[in-house]
mmCIF file as gemmi writes it, N, C-alpha and C atoms, coordinates in Angstrom:
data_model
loop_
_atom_site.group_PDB
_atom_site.id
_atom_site.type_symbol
_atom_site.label_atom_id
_atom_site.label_alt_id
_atom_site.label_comp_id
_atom_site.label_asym_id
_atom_site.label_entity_id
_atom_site.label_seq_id
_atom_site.pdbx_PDB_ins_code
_atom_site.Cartn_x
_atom_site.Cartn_y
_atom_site.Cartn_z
_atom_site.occupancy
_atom_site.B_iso_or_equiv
_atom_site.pdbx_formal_charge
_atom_site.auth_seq_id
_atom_site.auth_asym_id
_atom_site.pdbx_PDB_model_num
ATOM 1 N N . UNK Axp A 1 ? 56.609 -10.977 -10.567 1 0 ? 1 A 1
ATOM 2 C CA . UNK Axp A 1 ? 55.697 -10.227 -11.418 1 0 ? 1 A 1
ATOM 3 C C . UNK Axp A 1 ? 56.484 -9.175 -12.179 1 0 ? 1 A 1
ATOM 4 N N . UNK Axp A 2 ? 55.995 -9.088 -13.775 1 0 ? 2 A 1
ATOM 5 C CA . UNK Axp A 2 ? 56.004 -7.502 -14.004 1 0 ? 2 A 1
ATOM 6 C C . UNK Axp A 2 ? 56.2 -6.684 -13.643 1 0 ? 2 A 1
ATOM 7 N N . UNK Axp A 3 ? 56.371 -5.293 -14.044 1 0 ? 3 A 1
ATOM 8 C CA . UNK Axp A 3 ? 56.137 -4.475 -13.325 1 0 ? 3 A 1
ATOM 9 C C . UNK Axp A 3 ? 55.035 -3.946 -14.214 1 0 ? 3 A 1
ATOM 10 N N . UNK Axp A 4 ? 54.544 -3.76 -15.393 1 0 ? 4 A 1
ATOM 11 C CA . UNK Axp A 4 ? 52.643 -3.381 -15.662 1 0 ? 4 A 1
ATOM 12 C C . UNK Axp A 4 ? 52.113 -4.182 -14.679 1 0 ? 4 A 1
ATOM 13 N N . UNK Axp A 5 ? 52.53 -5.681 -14.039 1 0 ? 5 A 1
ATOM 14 C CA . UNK Axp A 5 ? 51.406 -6.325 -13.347 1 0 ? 5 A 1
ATOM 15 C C . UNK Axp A 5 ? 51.844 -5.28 -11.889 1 0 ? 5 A 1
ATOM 16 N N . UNK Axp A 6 ? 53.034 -5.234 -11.826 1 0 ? 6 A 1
ATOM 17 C CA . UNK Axp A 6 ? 53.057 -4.55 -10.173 1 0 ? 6 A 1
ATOM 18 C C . UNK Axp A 6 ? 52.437 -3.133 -10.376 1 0 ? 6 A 1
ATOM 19 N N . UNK Axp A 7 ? 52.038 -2.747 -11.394 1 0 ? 7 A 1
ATOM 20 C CA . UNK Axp A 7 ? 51.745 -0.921 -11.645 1 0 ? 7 A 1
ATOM 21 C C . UNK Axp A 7 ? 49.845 -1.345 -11.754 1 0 ? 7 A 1
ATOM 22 N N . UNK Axp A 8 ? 49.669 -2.816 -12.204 1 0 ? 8 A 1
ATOM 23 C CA . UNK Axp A 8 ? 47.946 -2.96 -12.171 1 0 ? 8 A 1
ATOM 24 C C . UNK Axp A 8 ? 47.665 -2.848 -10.462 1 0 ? 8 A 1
ATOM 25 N N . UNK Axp A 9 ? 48.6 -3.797 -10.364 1 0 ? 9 A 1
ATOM 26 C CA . UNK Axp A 9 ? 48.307 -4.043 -9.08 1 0 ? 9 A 1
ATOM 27 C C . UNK Axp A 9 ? 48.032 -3.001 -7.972 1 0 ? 9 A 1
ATOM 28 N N . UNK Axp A 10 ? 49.285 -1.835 -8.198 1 0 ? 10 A 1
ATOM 29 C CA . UNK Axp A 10 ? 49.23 -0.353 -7.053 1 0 ? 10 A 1
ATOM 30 C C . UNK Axp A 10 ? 48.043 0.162 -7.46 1 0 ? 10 A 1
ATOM 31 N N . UNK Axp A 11 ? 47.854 0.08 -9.075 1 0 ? 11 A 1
ATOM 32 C CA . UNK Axp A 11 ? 46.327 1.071 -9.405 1 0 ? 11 A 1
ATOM 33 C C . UNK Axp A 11 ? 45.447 0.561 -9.014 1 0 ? 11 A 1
ATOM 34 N N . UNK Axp A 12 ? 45.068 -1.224 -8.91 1 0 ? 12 A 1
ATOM 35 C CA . UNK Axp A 12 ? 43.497 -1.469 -8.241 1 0 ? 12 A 1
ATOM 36 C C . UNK Axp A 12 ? 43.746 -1.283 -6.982 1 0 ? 12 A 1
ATOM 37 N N . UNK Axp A 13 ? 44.929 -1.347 -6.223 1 0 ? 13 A 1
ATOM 38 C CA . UNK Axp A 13 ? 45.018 -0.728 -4.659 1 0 ? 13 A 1
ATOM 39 C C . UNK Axp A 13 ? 44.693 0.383 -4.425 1 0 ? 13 A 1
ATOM 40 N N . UNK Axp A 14 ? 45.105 1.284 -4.965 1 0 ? 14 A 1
ATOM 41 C CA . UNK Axp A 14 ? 44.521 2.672 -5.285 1 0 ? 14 A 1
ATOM 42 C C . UNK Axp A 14 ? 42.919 2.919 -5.082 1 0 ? 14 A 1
ATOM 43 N N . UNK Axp A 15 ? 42.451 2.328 -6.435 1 0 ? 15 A 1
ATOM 44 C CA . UNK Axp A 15 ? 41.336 2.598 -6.51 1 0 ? 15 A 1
ATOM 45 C C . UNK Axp A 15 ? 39.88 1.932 -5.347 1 0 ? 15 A 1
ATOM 46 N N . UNK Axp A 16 ? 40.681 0.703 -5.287 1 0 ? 16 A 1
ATOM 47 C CA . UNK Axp A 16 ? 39.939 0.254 -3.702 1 0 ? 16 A 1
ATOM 48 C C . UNK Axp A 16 ? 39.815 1.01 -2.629 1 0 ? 16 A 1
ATOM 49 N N . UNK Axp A 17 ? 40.963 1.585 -2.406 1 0 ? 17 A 1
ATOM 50 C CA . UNK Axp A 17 ? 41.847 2.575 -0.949 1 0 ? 17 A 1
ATOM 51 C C . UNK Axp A 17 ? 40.504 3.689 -1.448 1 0 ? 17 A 1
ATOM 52 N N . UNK Axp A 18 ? 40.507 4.485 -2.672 1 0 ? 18 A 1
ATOM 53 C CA . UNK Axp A 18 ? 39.331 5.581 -2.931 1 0 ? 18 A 1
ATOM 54 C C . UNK Axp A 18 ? 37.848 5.214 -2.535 1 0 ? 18 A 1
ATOM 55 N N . UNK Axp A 19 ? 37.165 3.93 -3.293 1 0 ? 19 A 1
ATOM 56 C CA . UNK Axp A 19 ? 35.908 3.229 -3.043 1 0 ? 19 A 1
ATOM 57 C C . UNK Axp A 19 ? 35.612 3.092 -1.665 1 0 ? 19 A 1
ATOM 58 N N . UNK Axp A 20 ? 36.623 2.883 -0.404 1 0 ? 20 A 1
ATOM 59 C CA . UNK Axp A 20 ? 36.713 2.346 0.923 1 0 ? 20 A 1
ATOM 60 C C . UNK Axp A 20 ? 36.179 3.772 1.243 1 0 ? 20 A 1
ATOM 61 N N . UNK Axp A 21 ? 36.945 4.661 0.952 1 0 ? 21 A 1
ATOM 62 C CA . UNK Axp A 21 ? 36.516 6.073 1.564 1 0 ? 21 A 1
ATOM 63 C C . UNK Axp A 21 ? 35.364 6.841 1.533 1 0 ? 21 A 1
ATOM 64 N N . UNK Axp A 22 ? 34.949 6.603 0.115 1 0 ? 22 A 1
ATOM 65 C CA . UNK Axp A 22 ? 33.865 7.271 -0.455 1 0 ? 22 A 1
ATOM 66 C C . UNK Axp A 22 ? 32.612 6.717 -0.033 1 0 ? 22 A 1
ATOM 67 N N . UNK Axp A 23 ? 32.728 5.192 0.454 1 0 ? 23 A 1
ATOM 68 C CA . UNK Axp A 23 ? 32.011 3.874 0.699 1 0 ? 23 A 1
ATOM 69 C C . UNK Axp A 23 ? 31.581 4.837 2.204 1 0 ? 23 A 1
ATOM 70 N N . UNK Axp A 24 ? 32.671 4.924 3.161 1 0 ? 24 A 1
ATOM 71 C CA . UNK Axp A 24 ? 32.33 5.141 4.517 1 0 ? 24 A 1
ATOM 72 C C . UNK Axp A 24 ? 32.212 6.81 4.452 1 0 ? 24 A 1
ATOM 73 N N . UNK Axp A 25 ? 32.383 7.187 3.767 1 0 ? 25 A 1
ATOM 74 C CA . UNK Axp A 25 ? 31.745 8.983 3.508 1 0 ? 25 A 1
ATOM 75 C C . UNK Axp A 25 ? 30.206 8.713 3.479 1 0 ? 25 A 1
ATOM 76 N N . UNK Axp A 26 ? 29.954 8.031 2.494 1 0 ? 26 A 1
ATOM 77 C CA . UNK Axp A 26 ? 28.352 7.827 1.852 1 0 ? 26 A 1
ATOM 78 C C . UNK Axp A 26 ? 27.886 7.157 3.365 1 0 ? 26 A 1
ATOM 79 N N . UNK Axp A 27 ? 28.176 6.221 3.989 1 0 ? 27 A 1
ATOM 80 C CA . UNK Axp A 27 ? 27.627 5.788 5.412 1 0 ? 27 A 1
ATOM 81 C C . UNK Axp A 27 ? 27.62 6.665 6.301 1 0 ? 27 A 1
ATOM 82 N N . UNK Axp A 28 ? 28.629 7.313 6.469 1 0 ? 28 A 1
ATOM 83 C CA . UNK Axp A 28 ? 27.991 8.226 7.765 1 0 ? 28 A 1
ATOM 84 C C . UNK Axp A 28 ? 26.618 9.479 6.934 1 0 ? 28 A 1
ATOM 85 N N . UNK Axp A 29 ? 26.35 9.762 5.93 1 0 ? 29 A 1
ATOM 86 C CA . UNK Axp A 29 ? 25.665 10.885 5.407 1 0 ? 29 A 1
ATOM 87 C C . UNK Axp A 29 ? 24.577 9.659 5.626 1 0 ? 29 A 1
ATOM 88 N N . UNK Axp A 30 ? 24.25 8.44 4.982 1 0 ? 30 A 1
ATOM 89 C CA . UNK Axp A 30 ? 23.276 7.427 5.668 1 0 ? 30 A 1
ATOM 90 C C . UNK Axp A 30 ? 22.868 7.48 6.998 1 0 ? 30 A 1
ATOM 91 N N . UNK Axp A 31 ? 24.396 7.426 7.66 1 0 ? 31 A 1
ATOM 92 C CA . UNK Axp A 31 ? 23.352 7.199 9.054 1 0 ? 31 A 1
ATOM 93 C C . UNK Axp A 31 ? 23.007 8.695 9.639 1 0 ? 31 A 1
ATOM 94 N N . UNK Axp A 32 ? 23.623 9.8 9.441 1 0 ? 32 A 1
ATOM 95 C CA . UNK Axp A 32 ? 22.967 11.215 9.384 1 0 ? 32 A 1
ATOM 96 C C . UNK Axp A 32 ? 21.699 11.243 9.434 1 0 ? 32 A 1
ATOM 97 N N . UNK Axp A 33 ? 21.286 10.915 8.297 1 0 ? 33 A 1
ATOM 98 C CA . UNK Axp A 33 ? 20.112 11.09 7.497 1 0 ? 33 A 1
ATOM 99 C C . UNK Axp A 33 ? 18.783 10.207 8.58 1 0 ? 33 A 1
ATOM 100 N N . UNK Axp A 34 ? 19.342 9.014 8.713 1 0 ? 34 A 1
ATOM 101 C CA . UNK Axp A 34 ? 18.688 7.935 9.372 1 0 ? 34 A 1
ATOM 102 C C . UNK Axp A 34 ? 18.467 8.643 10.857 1 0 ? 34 A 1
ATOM 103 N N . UNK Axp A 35 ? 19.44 9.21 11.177 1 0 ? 35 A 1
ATOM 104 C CA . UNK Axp A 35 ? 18.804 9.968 12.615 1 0 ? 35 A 1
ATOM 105 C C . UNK Axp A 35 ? 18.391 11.218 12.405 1 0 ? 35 A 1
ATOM 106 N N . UNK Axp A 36 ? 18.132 11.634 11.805 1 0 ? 36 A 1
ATOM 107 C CA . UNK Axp A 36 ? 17.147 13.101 11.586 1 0 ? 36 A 1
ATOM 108 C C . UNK Axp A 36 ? 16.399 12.547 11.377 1 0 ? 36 A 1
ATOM 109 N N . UNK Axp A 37 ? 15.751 11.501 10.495 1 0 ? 37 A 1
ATOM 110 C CA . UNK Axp A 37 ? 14.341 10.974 10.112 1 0 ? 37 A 1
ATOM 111 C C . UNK Axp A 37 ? 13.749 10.714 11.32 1 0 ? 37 A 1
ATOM 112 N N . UNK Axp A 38 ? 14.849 9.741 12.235 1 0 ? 38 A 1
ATOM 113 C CA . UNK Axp A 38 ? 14.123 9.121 13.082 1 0 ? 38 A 1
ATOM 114 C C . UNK Axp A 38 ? 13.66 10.299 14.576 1 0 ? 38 A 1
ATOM 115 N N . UNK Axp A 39 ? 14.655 11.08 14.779 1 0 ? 39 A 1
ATOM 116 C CA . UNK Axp A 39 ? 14.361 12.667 15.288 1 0 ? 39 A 1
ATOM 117 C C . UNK Axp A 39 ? 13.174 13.306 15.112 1 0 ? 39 A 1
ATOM 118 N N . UNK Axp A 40 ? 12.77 13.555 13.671 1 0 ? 40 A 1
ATOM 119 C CA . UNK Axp A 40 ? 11.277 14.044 12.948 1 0 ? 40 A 1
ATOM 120 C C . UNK Axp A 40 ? 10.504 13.24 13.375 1 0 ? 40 A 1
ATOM 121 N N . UNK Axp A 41 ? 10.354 11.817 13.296 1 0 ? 41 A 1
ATOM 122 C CA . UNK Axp A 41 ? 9.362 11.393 13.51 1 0 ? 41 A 1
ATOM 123 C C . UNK Axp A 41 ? 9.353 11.494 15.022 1 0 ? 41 A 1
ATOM 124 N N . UNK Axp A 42 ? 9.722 10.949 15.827 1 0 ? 42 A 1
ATOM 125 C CA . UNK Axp A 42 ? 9.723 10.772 17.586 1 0 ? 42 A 1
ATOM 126 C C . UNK Axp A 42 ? 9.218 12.148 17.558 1 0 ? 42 A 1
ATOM 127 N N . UNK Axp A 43 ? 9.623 13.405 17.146 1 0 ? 43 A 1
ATOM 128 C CA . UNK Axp A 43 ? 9.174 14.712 17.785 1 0 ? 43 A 1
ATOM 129 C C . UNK Axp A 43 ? 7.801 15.24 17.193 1 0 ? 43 A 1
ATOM 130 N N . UNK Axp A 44 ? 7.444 14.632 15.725 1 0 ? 44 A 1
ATOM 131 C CA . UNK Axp A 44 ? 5.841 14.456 14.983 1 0 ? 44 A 1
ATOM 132 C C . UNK Axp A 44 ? 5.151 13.288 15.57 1 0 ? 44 A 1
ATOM 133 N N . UNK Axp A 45 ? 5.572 12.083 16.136 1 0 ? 45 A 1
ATOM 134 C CA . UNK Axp A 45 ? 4.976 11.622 17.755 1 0 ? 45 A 1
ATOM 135 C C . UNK Axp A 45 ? 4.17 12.127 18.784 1 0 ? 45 A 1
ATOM 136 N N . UNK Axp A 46 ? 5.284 13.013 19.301 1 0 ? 46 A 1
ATOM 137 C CA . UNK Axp A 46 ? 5.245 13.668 20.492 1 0 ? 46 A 1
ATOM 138 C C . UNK Axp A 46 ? 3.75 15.016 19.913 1 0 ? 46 A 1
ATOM 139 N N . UNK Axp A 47 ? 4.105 15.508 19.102 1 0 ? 47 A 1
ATOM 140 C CA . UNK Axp A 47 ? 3.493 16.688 18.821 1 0 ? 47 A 1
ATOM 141 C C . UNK Axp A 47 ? 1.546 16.381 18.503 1 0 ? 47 A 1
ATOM 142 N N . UNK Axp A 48 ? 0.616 16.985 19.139 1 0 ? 48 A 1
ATOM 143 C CA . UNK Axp A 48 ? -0.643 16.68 18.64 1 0 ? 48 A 1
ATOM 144 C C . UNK Axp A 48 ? -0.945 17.618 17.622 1 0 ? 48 A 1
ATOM 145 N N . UNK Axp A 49 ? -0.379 18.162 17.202 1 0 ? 49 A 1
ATOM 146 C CA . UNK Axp A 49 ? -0.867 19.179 15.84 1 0 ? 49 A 1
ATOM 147 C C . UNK Axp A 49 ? -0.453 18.308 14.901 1 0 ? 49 A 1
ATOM 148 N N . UNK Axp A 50 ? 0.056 17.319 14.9 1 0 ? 50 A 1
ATOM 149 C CA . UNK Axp A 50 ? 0.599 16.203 13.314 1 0 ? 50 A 1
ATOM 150 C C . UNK Axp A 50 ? -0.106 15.225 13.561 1 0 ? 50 A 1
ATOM 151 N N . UNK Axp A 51 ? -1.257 14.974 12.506 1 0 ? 51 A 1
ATOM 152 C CA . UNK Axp A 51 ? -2.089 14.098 12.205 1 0 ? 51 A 1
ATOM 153 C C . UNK Axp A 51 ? -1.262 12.698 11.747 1 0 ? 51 A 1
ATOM 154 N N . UNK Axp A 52 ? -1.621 11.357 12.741 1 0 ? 52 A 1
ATOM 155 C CA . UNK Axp A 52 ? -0.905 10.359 12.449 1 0 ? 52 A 1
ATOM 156 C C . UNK Axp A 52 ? -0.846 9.81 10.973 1 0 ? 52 A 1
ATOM 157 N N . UNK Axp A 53 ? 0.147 9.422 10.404 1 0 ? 53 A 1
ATOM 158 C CA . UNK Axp A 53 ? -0.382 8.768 8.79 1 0 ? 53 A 1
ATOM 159 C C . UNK Axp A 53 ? -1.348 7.727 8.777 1 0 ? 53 A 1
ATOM 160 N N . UNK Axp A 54 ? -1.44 7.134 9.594 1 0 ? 54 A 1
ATOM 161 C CA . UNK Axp A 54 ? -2.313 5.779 9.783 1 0 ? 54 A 1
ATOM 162 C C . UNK Axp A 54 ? -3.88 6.239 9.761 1 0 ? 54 A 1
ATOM 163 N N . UNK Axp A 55 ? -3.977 7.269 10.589 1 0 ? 55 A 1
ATOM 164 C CA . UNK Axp A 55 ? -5.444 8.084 11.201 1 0 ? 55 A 1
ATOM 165 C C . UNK Axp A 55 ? -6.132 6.948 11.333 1 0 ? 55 A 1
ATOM 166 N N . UNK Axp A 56 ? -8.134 7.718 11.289 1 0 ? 56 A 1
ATOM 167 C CA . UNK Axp A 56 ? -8.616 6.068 12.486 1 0 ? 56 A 1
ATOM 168 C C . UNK Axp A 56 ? -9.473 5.564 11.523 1 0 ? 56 A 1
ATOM 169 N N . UNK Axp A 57 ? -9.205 4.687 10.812 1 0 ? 57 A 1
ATOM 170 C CA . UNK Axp A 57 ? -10.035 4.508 9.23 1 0 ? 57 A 1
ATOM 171 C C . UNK Axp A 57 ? -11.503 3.9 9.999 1 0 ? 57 A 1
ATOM 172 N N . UNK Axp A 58 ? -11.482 3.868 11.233 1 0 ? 58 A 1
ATOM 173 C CA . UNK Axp A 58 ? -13.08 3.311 11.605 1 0 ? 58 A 1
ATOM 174 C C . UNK Axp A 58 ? -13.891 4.123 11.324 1 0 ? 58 A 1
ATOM 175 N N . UNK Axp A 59 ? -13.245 5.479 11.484 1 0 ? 59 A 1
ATOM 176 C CA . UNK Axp A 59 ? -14.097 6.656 11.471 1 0 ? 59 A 1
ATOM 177 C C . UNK Axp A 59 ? -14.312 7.225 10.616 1 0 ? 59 A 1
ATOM 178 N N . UNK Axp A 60 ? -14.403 6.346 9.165 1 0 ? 60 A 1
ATOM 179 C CA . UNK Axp A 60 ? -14.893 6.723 7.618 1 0 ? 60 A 1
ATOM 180 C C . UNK Axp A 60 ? -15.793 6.846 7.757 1 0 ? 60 A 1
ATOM 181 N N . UNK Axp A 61 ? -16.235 7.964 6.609 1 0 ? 61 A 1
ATOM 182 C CA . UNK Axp A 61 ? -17.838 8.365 6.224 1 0 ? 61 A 1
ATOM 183 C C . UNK Axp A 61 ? -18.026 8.404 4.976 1 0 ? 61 A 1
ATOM 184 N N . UNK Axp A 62 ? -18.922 7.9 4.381 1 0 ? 62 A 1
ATOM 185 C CA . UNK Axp A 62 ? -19.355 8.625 3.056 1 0 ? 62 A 1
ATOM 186 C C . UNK Axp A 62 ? -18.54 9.914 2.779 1 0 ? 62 A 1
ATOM 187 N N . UNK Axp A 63 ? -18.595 10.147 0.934 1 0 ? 63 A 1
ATOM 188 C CA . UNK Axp A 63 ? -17.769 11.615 0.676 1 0 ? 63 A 1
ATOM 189 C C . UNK Axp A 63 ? -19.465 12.266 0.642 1 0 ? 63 A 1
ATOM 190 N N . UNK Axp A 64 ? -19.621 13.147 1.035 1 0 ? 64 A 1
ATOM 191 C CA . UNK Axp A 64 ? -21.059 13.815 0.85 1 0 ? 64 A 1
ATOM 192 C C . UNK Axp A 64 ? -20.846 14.65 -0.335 1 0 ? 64 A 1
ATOM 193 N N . UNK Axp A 65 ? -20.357 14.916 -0.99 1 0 ? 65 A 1
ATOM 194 C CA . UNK Axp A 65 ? -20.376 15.394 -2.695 1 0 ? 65 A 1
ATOM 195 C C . UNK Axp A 65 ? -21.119 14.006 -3.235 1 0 ? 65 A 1
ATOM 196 N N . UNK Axp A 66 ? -19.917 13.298 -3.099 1 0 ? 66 A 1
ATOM 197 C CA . UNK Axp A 66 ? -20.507 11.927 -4.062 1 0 ? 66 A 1
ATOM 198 C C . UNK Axp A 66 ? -21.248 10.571 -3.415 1 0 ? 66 A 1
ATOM 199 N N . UNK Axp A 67 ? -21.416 10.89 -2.26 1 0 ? 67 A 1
ATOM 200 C CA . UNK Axp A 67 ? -21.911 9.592 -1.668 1 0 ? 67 A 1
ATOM 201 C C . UNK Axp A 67 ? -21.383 8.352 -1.655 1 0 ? 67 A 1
ATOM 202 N N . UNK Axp A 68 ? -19.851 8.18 -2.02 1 0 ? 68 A 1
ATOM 203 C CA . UNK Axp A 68 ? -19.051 7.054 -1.984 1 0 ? 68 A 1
ATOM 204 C C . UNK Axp A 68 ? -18.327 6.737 -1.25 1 0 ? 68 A 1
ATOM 205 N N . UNK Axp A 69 ? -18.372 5.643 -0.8 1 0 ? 69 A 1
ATOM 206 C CA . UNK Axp A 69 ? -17.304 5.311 0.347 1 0 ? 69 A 1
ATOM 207 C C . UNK Axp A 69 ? -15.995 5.409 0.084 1 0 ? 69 A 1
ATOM 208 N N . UNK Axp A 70 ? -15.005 6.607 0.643 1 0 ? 70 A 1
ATOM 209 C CA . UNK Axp A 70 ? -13.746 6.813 0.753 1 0 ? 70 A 1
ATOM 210 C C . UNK Axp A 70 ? -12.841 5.624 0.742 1 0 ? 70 A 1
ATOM 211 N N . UNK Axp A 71 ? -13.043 4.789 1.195 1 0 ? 71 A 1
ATOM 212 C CA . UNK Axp A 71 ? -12.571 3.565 1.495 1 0 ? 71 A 1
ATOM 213 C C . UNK Axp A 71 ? -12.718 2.585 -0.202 1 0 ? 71 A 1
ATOM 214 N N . UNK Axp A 72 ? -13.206 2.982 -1.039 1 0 ? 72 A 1
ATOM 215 C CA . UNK Axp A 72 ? -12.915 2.183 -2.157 1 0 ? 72 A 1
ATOM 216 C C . UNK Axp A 72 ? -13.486 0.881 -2.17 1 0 ? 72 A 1
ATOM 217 N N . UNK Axp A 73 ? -14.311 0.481 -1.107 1 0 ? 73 A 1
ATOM 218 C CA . UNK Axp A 73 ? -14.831 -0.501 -1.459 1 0 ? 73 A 1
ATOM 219 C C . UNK Axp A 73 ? -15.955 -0.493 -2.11 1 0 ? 73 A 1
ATOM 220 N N . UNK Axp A 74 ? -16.024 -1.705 -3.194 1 0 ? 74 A 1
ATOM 221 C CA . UNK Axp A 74 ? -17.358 -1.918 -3.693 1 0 ? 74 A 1
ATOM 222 C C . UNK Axp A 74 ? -18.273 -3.328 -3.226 1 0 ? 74 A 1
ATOM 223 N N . UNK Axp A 75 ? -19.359 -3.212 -3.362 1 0 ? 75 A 1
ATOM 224 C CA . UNK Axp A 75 ? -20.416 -3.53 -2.645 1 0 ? 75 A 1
ATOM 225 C C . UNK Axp A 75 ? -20.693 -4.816 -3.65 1 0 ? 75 A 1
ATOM 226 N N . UNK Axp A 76 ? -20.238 -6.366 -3.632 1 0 ? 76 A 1
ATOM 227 C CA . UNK Axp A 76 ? -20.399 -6.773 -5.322 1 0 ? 76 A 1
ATOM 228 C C . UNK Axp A 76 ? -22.221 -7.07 -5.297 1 0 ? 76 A 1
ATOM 229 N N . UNK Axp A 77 ? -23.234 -6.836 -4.496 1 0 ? 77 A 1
ATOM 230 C CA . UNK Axp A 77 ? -24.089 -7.267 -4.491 1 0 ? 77 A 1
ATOM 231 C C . UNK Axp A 77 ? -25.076 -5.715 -5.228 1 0 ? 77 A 1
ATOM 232 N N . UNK Axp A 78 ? -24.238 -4.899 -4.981 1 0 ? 78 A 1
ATOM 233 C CA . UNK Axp A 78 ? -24.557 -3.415 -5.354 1 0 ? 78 A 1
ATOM 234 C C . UNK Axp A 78 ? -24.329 -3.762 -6.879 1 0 ? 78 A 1
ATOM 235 N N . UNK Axp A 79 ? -22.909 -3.897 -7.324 1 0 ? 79 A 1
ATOM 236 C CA . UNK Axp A 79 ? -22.39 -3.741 -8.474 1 0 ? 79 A 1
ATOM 237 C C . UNK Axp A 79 ? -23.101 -5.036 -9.435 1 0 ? 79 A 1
ATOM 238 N N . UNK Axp A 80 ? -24.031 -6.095 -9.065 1 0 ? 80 A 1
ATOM 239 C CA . UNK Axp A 80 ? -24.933 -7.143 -9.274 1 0 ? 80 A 1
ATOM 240 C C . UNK Axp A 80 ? -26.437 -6.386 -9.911 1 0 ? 80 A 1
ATOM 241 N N . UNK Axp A 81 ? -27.279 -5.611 -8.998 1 0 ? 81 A 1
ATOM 242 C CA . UNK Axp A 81 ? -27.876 -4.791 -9.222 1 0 ? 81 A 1
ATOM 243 C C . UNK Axp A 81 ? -27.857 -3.739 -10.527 1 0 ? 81 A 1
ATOM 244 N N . UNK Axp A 82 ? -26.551 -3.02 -10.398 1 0 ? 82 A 1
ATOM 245 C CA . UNK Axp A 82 ? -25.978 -2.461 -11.73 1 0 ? 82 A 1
ATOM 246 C C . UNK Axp A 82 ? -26.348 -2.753 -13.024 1 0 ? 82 A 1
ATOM 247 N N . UNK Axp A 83 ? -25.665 -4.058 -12.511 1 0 ? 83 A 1
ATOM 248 C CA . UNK Axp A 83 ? -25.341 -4.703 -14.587 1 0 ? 83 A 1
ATOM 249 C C . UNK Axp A 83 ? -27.221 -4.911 -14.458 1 0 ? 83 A 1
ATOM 250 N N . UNK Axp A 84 ? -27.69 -5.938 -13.951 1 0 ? 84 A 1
ATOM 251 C CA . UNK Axp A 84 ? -29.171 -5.966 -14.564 1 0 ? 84 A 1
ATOM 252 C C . UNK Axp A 84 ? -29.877 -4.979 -14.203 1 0 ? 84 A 1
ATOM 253 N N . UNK Axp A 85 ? -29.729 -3.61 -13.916 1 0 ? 85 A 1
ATOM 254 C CA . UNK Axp A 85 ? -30.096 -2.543 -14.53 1 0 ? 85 A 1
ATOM 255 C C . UNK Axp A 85 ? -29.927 -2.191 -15.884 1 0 ? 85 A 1
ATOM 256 N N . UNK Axp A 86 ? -28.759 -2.452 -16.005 1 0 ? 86 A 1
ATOM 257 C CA . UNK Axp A 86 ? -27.879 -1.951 -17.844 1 0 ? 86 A 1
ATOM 258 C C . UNK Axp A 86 ? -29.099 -2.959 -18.614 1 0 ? 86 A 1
ATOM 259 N N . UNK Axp A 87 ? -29.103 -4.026 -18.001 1 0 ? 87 A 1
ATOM 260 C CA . UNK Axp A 87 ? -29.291 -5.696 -19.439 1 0 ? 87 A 1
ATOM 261 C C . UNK Axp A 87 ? -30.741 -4.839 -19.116 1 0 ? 87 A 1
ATOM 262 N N . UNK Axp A 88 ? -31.626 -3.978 -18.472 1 0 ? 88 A 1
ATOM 263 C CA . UNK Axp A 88 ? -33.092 -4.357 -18.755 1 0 ? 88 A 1
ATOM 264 C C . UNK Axp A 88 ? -33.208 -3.435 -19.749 1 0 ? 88 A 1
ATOM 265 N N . UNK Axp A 89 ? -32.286 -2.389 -19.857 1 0 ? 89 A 1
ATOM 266 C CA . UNK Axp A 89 ? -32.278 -1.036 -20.931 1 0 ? 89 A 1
ATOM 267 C C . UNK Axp A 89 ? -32 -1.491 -22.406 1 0 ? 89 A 1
């Protein structure tokens, strides 16, 4: 070889040798991260003052402002009713 090819060559060695580092820098701040999350949660687990995200959707109610089911469902036999309300107007 050359030597520009032997001088490409040391520079993409180089720059690999940098990427490798920066690569396994960025992984451990990953897996850091990944065990504090998983820390927060196990100890927002443990804790009864932190309302689960899931909560107990059985135990929906009507919104009493608006009388609509929180839950977003519509009723299509309701929403049937509707329209031939509109068509008799």
């Amino acid at each position: 070889m050359t030597e520009t090819h032997v001088d490409r060559v040391e520079e993409a060695s180089q720059a690999a040798e940098a990427d490798v580092e920066e690569l396994a820098q960025r992984n451990e701040k990953l897996d850091e991260g990944i065990q504090h999350a998983k820390k927060r949660w196990d100890d927002a687990q443990r804790s009864e003052g932190v309302p689960s995200a899931a909560g107990d959707w059985e135990d929906t109610e009507p919104d009493d402002s608006t009388g609509e089911d929180p839950s977003g469902f519509d009723d299509p036999e309701s929403l049937d009713e509707d329209e031939d309300e509109d068509d008799d107007e």
